[in-house]
C-alpha positions in Angstrom: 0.0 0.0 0.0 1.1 3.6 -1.0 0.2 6.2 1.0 -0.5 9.8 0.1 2.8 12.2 -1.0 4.0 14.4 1.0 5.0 18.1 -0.5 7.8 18.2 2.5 9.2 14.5 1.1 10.0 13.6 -2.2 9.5 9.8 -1.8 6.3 8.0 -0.6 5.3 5.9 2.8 4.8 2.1 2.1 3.5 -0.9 3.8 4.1 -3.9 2.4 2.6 -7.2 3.6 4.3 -10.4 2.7 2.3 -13.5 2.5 4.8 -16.5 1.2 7.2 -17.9 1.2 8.9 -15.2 3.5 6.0 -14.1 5.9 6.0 -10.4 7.4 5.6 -7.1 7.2 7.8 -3.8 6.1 6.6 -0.4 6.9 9.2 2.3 4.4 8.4 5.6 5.8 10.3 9.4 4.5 12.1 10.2 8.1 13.3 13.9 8.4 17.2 13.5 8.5 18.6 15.6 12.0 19.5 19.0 11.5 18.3 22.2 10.0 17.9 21.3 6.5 14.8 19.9 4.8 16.1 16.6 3.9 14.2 13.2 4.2 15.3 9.6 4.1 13.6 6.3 3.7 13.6 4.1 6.7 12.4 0.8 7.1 10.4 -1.2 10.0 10.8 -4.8 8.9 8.8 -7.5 10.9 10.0 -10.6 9.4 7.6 -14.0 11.2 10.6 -16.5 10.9 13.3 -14.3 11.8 11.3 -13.0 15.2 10.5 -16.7 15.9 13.6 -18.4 15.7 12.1 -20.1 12.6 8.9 -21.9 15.1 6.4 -20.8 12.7 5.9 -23.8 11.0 4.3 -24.7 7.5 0.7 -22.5 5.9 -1.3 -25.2 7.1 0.2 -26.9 10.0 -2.1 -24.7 12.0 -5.4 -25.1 10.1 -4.5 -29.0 10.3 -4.2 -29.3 14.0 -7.6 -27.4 14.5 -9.2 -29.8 12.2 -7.9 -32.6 14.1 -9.1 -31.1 17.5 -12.6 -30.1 16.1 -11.9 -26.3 16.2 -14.0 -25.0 13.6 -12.7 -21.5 14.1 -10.8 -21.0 11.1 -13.1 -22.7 8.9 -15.7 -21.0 6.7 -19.5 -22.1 7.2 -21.5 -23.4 4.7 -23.3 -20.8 4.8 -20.3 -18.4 4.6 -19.4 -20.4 1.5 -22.7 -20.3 -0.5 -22.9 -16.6 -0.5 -19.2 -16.4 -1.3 -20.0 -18.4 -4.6 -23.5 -16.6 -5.1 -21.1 -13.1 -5.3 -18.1 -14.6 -7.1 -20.8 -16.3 -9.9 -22.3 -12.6 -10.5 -18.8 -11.2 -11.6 -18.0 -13.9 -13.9 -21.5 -13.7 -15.4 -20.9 -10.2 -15.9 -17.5 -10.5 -17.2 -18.7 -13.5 -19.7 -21.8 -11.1 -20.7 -19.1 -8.0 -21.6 -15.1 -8.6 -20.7 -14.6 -5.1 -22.0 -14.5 -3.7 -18.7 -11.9 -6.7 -17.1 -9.2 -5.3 -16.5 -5.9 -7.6 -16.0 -2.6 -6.8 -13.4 0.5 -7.8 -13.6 1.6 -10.0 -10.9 3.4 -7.8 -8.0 1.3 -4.5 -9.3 1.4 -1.7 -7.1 -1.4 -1.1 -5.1 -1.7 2.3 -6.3 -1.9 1.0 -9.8 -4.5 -1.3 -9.3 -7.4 0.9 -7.1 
């Protein structure tokens, strides 16, 4: 995510979230450099999952499995839930089947900016 410029930065704040294979998060922000002078500099916050727990985090689905196996439905999605996520999903592909024109594709690893 890309948030707004700022006319006393030249550079923009960023929040990145990292799903796989390296799991974390990285906040880039425009940090006013000490002094008198107007000058910024990107900084990073880096939360990185398997560096901060000593590589315990185990596999995507190791968690999700053990639930399952100890009946905690918690994570799952209800029937219900599921149903009405089709019913949605099945109007936008009936749209896009009735007129693509509109679809519009992104390149894998698009800015967020670029794509809202």
């Amino acid at each position: 995510m890309r948030f707004r410029a700022n006319e006393d930065a030249p550079g923009t704040n960023t929040l990145t979230f990292r799903v796989q294979p390296q799991e974390g998060i990285t906040l880039s922000l425009q940090a006013k450099r000490p002094g008198l002078a107007k000058e910024t500099e990107t900084v990073r916050m880096d939360f990185d999952y398997d560096r901060a727990f000593y590589g315990l985090a185990g596999e995507a689905y190791e968690r999700v499995i053990i639930d399952a196996v100890r009946g905690d439905q918690s994570l799952f999605a209800t029937a219900q839930e599921v149903l009405t996520s089709w019913r949605i999903v099945e109007n936008v592909l009936q749209a896009w089947k009735a007129d693509g024109k509109n679809l519009r594709l992104y390149p894998v690893g698009s800015p967020a900016h670029e794509i809202l």
